[in-house]
Structures are given as C-alpha cells and as structure tokens.
Backbone bond lengths (Angstrom), bond angles and torsions (degrees), N, CA, C in turn:
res aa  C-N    CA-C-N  psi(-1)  N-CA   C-N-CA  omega(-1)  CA-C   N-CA-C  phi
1 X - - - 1.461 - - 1.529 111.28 -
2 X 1.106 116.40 -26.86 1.168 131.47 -154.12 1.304 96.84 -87.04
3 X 1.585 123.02 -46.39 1.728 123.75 174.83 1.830 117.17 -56.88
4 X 1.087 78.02 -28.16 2.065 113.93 -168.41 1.701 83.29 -54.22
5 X 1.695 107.62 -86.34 1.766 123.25 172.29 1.412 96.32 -23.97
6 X 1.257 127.30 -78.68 1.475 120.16 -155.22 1.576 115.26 -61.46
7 X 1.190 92.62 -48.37 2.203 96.88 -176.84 1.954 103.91 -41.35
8 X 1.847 85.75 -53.16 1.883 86.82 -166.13 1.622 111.21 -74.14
9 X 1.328 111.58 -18.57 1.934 117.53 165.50 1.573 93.12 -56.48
10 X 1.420 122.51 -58.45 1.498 91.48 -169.16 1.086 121.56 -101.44
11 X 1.484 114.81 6.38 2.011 106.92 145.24 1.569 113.01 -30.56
12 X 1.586 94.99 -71.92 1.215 111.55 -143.18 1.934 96.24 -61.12
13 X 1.337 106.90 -36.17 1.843 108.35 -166.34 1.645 92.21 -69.10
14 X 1.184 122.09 -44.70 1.496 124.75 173.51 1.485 109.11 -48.58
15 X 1.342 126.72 -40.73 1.502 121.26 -170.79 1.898 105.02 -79.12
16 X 1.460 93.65 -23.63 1.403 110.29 -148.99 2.140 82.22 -71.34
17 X 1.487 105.83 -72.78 1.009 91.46 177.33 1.733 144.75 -76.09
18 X 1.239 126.69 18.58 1.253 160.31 156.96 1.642 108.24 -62.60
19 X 1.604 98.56 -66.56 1.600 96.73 173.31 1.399 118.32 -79.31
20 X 1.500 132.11 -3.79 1.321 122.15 157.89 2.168 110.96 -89.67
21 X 1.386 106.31 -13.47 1.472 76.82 162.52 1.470 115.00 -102.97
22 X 1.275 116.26 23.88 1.772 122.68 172.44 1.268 69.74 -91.11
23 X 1.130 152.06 -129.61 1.623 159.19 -115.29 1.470 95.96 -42.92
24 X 1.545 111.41 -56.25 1.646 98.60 -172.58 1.147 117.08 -56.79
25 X 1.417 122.65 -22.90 1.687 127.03 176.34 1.617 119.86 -62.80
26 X 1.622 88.38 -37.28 1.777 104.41 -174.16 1.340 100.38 -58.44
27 X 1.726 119.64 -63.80 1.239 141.80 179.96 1.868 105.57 -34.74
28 X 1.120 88.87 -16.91 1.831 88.48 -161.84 1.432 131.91 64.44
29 X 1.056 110.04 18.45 1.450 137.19 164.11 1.620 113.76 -111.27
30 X 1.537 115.97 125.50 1.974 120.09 150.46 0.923 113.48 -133.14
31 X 1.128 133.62 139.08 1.270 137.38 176.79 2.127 93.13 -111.40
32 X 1.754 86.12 130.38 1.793 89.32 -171.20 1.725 69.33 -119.28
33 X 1.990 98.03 142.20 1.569 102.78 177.19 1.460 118.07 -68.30
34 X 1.107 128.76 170.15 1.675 148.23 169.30 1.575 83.31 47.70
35 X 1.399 141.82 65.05 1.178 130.38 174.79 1.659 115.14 -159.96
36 X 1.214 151.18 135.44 1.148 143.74 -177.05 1.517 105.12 -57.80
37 X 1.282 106.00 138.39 1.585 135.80 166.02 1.795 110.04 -38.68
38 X 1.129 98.53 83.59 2.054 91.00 165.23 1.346 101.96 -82.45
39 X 1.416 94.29 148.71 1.571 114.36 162.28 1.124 104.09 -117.09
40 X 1.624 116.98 140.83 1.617 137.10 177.11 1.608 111.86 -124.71
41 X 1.895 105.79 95.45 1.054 83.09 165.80 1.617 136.09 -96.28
42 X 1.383 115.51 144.81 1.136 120.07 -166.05 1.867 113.92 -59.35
43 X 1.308 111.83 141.43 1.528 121.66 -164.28 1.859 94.28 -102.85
44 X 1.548 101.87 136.49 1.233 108.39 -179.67 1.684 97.62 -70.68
45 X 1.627 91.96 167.39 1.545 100.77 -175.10 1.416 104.79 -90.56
46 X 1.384 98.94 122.38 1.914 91.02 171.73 1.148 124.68 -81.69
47 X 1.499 131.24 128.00 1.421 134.66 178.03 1.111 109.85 -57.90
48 X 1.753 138.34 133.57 1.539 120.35 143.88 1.271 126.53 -32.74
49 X 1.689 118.22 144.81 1.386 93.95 176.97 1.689 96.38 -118.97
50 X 1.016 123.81 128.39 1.416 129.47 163.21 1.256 128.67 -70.29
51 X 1.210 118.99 129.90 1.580 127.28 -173.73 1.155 125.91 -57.76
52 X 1.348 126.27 146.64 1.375 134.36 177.56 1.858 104.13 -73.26
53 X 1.189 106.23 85.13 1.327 110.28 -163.53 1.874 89.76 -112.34
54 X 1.291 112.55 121.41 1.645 110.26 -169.59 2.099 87.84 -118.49
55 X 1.536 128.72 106.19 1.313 114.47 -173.34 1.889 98.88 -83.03
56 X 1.061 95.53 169.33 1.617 114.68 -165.23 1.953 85.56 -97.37
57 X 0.960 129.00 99.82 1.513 115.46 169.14 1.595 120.58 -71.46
58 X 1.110 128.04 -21.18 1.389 140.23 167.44 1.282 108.67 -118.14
59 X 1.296 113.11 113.25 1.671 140.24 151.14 1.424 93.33 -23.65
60 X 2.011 100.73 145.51 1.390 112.95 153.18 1.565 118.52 -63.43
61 X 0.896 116.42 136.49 1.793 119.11 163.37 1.268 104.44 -72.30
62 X 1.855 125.58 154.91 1.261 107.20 178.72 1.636 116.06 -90.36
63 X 0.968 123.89 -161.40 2.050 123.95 -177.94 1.531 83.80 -104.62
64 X 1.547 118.80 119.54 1.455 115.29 170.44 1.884 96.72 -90.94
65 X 1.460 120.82 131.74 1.367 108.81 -174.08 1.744 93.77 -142.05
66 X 1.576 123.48 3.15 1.490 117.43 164.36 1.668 100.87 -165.02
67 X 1.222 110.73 166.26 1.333 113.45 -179.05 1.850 108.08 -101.65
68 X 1.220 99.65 -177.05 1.549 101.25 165.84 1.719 133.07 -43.23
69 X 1.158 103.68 95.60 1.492 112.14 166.34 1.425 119.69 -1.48
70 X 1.522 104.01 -80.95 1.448 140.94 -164.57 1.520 117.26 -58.81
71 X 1.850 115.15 -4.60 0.968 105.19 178.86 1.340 103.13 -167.05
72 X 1.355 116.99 149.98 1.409 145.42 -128.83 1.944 97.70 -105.41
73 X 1.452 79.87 52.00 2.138 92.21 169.34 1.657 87.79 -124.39
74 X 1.564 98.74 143.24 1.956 114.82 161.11 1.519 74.48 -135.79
75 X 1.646 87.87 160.35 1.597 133.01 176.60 1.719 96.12 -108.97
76 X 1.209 120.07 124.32 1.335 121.72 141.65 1.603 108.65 -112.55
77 X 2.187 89.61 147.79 1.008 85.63 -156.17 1.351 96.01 -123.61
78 X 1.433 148.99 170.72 1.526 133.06 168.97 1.407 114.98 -113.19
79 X 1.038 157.38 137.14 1.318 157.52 150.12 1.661 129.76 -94.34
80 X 1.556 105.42 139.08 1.604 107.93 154.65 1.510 97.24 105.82
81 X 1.393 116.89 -7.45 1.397 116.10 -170.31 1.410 131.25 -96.59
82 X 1.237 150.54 -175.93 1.161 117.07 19.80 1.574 107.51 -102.14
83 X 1.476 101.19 141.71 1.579 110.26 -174.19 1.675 116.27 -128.96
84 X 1.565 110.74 120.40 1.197 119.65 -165.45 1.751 117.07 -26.81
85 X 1.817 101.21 -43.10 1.604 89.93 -159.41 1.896 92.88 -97.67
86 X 0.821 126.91 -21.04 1.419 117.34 176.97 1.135 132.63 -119.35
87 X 1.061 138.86 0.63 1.405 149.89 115.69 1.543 112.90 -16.92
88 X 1.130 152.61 -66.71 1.433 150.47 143.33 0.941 110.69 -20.51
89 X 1.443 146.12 -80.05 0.812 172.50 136.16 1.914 118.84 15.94
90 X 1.302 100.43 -63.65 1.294 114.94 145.96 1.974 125.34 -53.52
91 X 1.268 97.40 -49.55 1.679 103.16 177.65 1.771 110.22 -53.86
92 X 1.689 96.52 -51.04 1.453 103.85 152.39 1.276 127.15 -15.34
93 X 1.070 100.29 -94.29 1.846 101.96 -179.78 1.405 118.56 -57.49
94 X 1.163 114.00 -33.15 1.812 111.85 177.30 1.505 95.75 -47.44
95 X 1.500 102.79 -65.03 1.381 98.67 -159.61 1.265 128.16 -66.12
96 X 1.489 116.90 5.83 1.843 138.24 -158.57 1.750 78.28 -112.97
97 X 0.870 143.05 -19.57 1.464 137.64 -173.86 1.605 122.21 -130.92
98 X 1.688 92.04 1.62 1.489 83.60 169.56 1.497 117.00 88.97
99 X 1.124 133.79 -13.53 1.649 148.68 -153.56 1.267 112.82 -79.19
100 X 1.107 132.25 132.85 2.034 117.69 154.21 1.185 112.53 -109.66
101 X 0.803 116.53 137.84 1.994 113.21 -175.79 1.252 114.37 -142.08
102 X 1.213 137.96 160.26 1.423 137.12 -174.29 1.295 116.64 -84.39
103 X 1.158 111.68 150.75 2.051 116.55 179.12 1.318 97.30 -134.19
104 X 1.527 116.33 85.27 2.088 112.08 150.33 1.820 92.85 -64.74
105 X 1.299 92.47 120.37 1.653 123.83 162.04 1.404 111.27 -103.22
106 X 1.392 119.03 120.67 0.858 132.90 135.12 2.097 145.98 -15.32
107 X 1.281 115.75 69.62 1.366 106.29 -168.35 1.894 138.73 -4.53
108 X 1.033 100.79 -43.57 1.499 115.74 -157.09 1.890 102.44 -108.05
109 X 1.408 113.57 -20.32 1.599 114.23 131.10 0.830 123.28 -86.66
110 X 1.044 137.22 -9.41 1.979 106.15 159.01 1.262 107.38 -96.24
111 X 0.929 130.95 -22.28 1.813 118.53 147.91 1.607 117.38 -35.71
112 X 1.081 101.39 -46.92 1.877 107.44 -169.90 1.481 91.43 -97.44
113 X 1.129 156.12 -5.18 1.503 137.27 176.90 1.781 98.51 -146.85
114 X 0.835 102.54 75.79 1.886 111.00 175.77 1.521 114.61 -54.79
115 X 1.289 90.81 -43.74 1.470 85.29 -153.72 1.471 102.16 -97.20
116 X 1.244 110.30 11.54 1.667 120.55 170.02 1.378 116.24 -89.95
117 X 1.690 121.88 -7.81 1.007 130.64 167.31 1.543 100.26 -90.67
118 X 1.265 129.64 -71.22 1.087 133.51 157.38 2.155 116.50 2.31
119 X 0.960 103.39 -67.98 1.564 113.40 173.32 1.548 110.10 -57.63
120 X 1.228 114.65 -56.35 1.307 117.44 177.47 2.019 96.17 -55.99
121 X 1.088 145.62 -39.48 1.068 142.81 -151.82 1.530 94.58 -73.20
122 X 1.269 109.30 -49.73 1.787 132.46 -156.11 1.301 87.48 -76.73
123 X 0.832 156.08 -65.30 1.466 168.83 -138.87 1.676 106.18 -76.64
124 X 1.023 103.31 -37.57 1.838 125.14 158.91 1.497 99.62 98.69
125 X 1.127 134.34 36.60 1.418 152.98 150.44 1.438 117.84 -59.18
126 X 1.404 136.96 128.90 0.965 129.54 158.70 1.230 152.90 -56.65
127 X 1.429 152.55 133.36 1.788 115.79 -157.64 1.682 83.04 -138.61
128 X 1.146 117.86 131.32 1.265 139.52 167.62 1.468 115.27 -95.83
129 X 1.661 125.95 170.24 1.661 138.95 157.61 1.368 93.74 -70.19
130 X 1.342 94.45 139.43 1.732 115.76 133.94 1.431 157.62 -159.24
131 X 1.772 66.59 34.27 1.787 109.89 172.91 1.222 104.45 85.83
132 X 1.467 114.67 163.58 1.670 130.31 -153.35 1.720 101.31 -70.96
133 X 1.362 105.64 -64.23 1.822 101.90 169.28 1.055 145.89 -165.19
134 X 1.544 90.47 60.85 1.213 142.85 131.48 1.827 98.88 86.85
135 X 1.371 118.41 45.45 1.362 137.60 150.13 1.922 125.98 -43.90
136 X 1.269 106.74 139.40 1.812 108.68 -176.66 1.378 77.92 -72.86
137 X 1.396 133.87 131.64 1.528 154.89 -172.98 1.625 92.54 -93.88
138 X 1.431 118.17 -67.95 1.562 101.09 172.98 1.345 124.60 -33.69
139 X 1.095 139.41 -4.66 1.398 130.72 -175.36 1.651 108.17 -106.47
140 X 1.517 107.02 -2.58 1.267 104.16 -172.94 1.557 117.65 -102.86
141 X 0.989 116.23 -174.21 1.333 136.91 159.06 1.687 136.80 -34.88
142 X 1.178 158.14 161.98 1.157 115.92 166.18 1.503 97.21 -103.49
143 X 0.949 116.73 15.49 2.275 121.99 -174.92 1.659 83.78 -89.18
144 X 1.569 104.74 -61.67 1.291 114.13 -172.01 1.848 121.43 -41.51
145 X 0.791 95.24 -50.03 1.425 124.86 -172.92 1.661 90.11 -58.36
146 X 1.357 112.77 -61.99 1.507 97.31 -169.52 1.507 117.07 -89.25
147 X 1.478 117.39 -8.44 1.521 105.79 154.27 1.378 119.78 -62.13
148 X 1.261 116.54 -21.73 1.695 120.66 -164.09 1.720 93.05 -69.76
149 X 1.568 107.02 -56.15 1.435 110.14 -161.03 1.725 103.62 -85.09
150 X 1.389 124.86 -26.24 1.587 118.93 177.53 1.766 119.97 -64.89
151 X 1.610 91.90 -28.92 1.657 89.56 -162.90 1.734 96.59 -92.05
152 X 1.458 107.73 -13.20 1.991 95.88 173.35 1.524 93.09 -84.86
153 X 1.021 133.21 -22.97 2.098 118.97 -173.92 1.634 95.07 -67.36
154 X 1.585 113.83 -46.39 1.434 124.11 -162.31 2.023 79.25 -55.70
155 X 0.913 116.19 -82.30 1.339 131.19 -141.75 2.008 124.74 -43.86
156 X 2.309 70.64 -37.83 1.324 94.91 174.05 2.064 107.94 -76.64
157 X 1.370 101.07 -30.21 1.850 111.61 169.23 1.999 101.34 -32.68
158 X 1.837 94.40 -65.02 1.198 121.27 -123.58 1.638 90.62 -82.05
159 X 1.661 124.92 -12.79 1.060 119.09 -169.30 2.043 105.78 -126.41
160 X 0.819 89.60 5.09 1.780 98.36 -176.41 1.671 116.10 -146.09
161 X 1.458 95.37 -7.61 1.707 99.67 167.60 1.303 105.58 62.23
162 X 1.307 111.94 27.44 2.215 114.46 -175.35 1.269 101.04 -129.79
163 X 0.780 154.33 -168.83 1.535 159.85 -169.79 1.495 102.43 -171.60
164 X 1.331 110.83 104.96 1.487 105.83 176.08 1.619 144.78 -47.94
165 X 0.994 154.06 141.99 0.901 132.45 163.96 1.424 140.75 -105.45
166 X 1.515 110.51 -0.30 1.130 139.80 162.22 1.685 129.70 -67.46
167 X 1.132 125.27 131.96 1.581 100.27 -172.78 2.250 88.31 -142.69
168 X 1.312 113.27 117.36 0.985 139.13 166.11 1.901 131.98 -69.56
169 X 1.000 124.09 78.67 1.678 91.18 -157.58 1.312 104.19 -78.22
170 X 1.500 129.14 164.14 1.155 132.92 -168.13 2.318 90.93 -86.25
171 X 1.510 83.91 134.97 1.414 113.03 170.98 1.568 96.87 51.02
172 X 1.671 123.63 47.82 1.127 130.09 139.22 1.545 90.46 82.35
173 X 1.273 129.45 -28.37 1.577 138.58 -162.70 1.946 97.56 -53.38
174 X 1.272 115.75 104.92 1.281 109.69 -172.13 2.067 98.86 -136.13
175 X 1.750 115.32 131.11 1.400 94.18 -179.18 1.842 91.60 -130.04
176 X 1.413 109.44 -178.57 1.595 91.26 167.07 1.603 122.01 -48.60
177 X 1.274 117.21 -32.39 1.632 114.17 -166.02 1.074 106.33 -90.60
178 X 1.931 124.21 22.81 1.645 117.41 -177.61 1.485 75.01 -117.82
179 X 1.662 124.77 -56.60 1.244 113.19 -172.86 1.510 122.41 -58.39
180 X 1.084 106.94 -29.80 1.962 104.67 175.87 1.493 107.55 -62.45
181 X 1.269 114.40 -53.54 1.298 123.05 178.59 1.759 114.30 -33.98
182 X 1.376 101.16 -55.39 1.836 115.48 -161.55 1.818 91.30 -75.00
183 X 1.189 107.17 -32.93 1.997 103.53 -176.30 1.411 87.50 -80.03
184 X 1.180 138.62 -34.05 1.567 92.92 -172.31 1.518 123.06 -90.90
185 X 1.437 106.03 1.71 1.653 125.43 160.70 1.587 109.75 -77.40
186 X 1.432 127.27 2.26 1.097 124.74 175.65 1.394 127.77 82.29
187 X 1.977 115.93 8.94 1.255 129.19 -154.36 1.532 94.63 -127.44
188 X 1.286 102.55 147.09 1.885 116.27 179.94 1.708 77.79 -115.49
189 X 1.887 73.54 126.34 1.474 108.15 160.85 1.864 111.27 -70.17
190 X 1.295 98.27 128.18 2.240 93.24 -173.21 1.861 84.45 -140.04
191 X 1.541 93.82 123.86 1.821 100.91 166.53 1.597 87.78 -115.58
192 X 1.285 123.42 -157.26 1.519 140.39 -150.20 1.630 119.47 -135.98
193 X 1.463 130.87 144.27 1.181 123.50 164.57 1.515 118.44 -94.03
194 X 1.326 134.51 9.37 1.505 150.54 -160.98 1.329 116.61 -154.53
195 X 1.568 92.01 85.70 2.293 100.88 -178.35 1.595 83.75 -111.06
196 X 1.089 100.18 117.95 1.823 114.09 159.56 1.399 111.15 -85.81
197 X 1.619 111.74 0.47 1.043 107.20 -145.24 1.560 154.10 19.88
198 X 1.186 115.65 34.84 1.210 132.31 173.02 1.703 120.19 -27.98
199 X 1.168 110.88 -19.61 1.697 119.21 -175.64 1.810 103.45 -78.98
200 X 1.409 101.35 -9.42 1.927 97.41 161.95 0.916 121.03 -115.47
201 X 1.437 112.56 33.78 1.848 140.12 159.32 1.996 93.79 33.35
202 X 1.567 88.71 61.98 1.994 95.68 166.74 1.202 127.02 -74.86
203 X 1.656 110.35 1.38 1.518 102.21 -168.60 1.703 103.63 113.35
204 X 1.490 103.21 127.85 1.252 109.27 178.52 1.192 100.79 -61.50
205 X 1.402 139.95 -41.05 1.561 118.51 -152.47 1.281 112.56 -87.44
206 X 1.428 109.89 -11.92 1.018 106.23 170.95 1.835 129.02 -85.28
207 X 1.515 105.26 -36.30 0.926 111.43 155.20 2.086 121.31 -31.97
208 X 1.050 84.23 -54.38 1.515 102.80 177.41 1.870 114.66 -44.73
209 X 1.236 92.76 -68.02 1.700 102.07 -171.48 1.684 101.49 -73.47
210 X 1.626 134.36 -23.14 1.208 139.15 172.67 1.796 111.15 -56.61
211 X 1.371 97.64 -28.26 1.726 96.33 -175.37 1.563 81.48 -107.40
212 X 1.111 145.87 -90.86 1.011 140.98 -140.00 1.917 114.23 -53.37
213 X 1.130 111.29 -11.43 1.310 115.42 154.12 1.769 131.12 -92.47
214 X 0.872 90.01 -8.53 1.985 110.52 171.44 1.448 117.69 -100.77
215 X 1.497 122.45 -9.10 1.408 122.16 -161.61 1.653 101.08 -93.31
216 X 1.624 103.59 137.29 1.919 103.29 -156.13 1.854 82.61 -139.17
217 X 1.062 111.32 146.63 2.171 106.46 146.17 1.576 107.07 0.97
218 X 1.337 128.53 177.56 1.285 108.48 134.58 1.783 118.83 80.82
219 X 1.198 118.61 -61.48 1.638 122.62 -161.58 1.383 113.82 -61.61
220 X 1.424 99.91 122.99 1.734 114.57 166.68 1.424 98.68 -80.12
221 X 1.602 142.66 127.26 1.312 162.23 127.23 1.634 127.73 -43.09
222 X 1.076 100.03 108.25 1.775 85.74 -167.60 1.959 84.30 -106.98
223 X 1.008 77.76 145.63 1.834 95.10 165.55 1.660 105.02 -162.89
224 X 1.750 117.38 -171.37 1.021 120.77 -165.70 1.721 112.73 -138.51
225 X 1.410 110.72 171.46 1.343 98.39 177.35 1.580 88.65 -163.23
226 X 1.521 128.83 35.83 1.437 116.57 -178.48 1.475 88.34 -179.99
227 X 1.411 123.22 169.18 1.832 146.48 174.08 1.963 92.26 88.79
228 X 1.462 121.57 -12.15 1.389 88.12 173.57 1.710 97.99 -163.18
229 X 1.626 115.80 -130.17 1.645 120.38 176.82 1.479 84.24 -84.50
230 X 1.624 131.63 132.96 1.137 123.42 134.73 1.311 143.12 -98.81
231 X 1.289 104.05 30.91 1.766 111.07 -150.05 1.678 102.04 -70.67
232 X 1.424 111.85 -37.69 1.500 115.71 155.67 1.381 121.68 -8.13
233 X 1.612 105.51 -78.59 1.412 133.52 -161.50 1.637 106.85 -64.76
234 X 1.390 103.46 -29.42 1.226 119.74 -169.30 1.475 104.53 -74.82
235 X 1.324 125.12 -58.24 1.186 131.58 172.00 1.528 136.28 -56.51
236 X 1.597 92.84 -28.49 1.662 110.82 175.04 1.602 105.50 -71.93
237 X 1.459 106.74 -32.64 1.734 94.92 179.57 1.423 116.90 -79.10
238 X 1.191 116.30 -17.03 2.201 112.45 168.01 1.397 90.94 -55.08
239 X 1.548 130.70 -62.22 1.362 121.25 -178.49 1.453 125.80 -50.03
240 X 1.227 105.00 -74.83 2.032 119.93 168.17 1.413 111.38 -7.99
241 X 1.645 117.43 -77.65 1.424 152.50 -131.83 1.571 87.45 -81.73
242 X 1.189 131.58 -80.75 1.770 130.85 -174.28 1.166 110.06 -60.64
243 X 1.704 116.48 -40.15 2.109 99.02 174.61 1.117 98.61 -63.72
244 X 1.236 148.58 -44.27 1.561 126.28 -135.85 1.784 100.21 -99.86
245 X 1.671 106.45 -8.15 1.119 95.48 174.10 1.854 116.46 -100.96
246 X 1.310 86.42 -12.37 1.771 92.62 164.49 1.586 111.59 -81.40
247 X 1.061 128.08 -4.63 1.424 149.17 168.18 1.725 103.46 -72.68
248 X 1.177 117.21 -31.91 1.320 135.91 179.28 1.803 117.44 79.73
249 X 1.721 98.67 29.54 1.644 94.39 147.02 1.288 125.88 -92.01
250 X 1.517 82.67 173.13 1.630 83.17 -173.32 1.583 93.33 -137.69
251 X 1.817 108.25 145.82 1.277 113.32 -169.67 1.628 111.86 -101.08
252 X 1.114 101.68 130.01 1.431 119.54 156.83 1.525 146.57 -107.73
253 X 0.935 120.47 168.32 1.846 114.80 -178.52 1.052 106.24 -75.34
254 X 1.719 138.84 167.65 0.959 131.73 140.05 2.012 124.37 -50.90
255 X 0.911 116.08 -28.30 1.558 125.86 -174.51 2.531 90.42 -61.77
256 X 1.632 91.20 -52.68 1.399 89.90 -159.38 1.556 90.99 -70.40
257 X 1.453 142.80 -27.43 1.553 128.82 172.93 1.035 111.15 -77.94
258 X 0.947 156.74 13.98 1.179 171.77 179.69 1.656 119.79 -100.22
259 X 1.590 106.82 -46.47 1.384 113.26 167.46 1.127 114.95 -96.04
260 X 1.576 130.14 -16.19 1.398 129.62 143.86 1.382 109.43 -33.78
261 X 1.504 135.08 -72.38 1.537 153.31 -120.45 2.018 71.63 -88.52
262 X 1.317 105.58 -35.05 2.031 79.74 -171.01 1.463 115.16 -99.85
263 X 1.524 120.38 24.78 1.431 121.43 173.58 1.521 90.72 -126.34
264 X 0.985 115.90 35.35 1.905 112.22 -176.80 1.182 104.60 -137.31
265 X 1.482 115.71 149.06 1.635 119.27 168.80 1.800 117.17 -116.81
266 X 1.733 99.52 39.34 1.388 109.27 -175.55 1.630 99.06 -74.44
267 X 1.572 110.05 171.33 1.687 96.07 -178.48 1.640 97.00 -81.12
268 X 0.856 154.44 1.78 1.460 149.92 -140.23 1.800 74.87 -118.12
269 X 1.669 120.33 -64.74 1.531 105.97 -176.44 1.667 113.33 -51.06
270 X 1.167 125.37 -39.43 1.315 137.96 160.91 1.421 133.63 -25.26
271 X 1.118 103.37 -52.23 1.643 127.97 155.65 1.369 106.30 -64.87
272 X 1.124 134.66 -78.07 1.104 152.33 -118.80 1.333 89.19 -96.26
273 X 1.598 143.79 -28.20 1.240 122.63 160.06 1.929 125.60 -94.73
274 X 1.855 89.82 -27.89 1.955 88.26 156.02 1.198 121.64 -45.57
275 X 1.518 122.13 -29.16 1.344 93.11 -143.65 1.704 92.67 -106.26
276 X 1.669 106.18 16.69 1.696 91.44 159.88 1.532 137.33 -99.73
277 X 2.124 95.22 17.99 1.160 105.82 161.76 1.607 112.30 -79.44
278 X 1.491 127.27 134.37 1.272 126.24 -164.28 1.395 84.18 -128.78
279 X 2.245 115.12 103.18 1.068 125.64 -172.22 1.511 98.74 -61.88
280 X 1.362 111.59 -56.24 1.984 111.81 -160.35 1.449 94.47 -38.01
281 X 1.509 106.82 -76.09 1.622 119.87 -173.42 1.238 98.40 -19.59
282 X 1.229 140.77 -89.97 1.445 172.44 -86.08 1.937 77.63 -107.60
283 X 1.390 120.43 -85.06 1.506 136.58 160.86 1.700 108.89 -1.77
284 X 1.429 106.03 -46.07 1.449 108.99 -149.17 1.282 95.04 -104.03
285 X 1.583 136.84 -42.63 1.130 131.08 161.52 1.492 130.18 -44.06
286 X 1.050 97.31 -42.71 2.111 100.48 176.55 1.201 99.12 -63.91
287 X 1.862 121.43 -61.70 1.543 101.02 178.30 1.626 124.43 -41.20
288 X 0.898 114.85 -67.47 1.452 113.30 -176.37 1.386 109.16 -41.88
289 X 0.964 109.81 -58.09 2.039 108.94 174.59 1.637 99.61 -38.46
290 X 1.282 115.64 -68.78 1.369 126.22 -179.76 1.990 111.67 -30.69
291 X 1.091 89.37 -49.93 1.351 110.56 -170.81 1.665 110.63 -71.31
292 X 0.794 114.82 -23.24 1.547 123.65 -174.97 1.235 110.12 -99.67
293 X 1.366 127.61 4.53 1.511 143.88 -157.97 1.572 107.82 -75.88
C-alpha cells in the first residue's frame, strides 16, 4: 500500500508541476531550474484564409459554329434585320422554296418593325438575339454586355411571346465574357462556317459562287437582310436556295441542328456538347463546397 501512496504522490506532484509550466508557457514566461530565464513570446493565432473562390452557377453554353458532318442539312441564317424593304422580300423566297431559316434580329429593329418579326415567326422561321445595336461586345463591359443581349430577349419576349434561344454576336466578335454573359440568359452563342460576305455588296455573282463553293454537311450560312442596301443578298438567294437544294440539301434552323448535334456522334456533335462542360467553373465549385465543410 505503501508503494501504491508513493507512486500516486508523485503522479499527482508530476501533474501538479507540468500543469504549472503549461500556464507558465501560456503566460510567456518559464523559469527551467539552475538555468537562465527564457522568454517565449506567444505567436498570434493565424486565421485560415479562404480563397477568393467566385462559383460560375450556370455552365458555359457551347459556340454552335456547324452542324453534323454526316449529313446533308445547312442552316441559313439572316442577320441585322428586320428591315422594311428586304425583309419581305426575303420571306418571299423562303416561302417560294419552301425554306425556314434563321433571323438574329437586331433589338432596336424589332422595336421599330414588330410585326416584321412577327411574320418571320408565323412563317415558322426561327428568330434569334443579336443584341440591341449591334456593337463589337468584346469591347464592352460585362453590365454592358448583358444589357445589350437582355433587353433584345426582353423585346423579342415582349413582341412574339418566345424568348429566344439563340444568341448571335454582332461581327462574330465573341470572348469568354460575351459567352458567359449569353449562358446565363439561357442562349448558345452560334457564328457560321459560310461568310460570302455579302455585307460588302461584291456582286451578286459573286456572292453566289462564294457560298456555293464553301457549302459542306453541316454549314451554318450567314447572310443579311438589314445594316445597309441588301438587294445583293436578296438576289443571290433565287440562285443559292434551288442549287443547293438540287444538290440535295436540305435546310434547317439552327434550333433543328442543334438537336441533331445531340442525337449524333459526329466530331462537330462532340465538340459541341464537351464544350458545355466549363472545367474552371466546375474547379471552383467543389472548392467552395469543400470549403464550407
């Protein structure tokens, strides 16, 4: 018993002085015997610092810029419009050939010609954004950027009861902060594989042989029907529209290549649905989850 008494006497003097040099340590003071006086000064506590982690809540959309390879659909598409004298004019011939084709309109004409969007709607044509009027978007803002593209969806809402889903940038000018912008409006950015460029009014015939030598599976067509004279453009499609369908395409909207590109395993569908995984986003979200743990 007696070893018993002694062992736990010097537990306890062992604990006893242990927990007075934890305090003397805290204090920042120890005194160690027969030995000079250290001083410890105590180190502030450093906070973690958590990252400036900003998550992307809406995925990039991808850039639709051709359709399926493998099969013998093009999209023509119109731009810059709708414009009193050729705008009709154009609907014209679609409808003399049977065609549907896309119209990115311009905001601030279809404000001034409603019901020219309207026709194109009825007509069973597609009508896309292509911003209020029609500014290089890279040069802007990112506030800017999305008034340009929110107030033509509003406008296009407010006069056709559709909400587009297409988003065009003016003069193809497209950067991440035009494409983030248009995905979080719910719109895939789509430019074209076939500029005849027709908007430097070269001559119908030429216009003519410029597409009809570029036309592949697949090809989005950009042409115009508004920002200047289009009588060109106008004339090149009586030509365009019957060769390329005696050629044995057949035209579609962007909306219908589009749902092609996701029942297909062409590389163009391939792209075109990878690339609406948006790794950073994707990167930046787990951290933060992580981070909130």
């Amino acid at each position: 018993m007696k070893k018993i008494a002694i062992m736990l006497l010097t537990l306890i003097i062992s604990l006893t002085l242990f927990g007075t040099a934890v305090v003397a340590y805290a204090n920042g003071t120890i005194t160690l015997p027969s030995q000079t006086q250290v001083t410890v000064t105590p180190q502030p506590t450093v906070q973690p610092t958590q990252p400036d982690v900003t998550p992307t809540s809406v995925p990039l959309k991808p850039i639709l810029s051709e359709g399926d390879s493998t099969k013998p659909e093009i999209a023509l598409t119109i731009d810059d419009g709708p414009h009193p004298t050729y705008t009709p004019q154009v609907l014209s011939i679609l409808q003399q050939y049977g065609v549907h084709a896309t119209f990115f309109v311009v905001g601030e004409n279809v404000q001034r010609y409603p019901s020219l969007v309207q026709q194109e709607l009825a007509a069973g044509h597609l009508v896309g954004n292509h911003s209020w009027d029609h500014p290089d978007l890279t040069t802007l803002s990112a506030d800017a950027i999305h008034k340009e593209i929110s107030e033509t969806s509003d406008i296009l809402q407010q006069t056709t009861g559709v909400q587009p889903a297409f988003f065009r940038p003016p003069y193809g000018a497209i950067n991440d902060e035009v494409q983030a912008q248009a995905s979080q409006l719910g719109l895939t950015s789509t430019t074209w594989s076939v500029d005849p460029k027709d908007w430097q009014t070269p001559g119908t015939q030429v216009i003519i042989n410029r597409v009809l030598n570029q036309v592949e599976n697949g090809s989005i067509i950009l042409m115009h029907d508004g920002g200047d004279n289009r009588s060109e453009s106008v004339a090149a499609l009586e030509t365009i529209i019957p060769t390329l369908q005696q050629r044995g395409y057949q035209f579609v909207t962007i909306q219908q290549m589009a749902n092609e590109l996701q029942q297909t395993n062409s590389p163009a569908a391939t792209n075109f649905i990878t690339a609406s995984i948006n790794l950073p986003a994707l990167v930046a979200d787990i951290a933060l989850f992580i981070i909130r743990l």
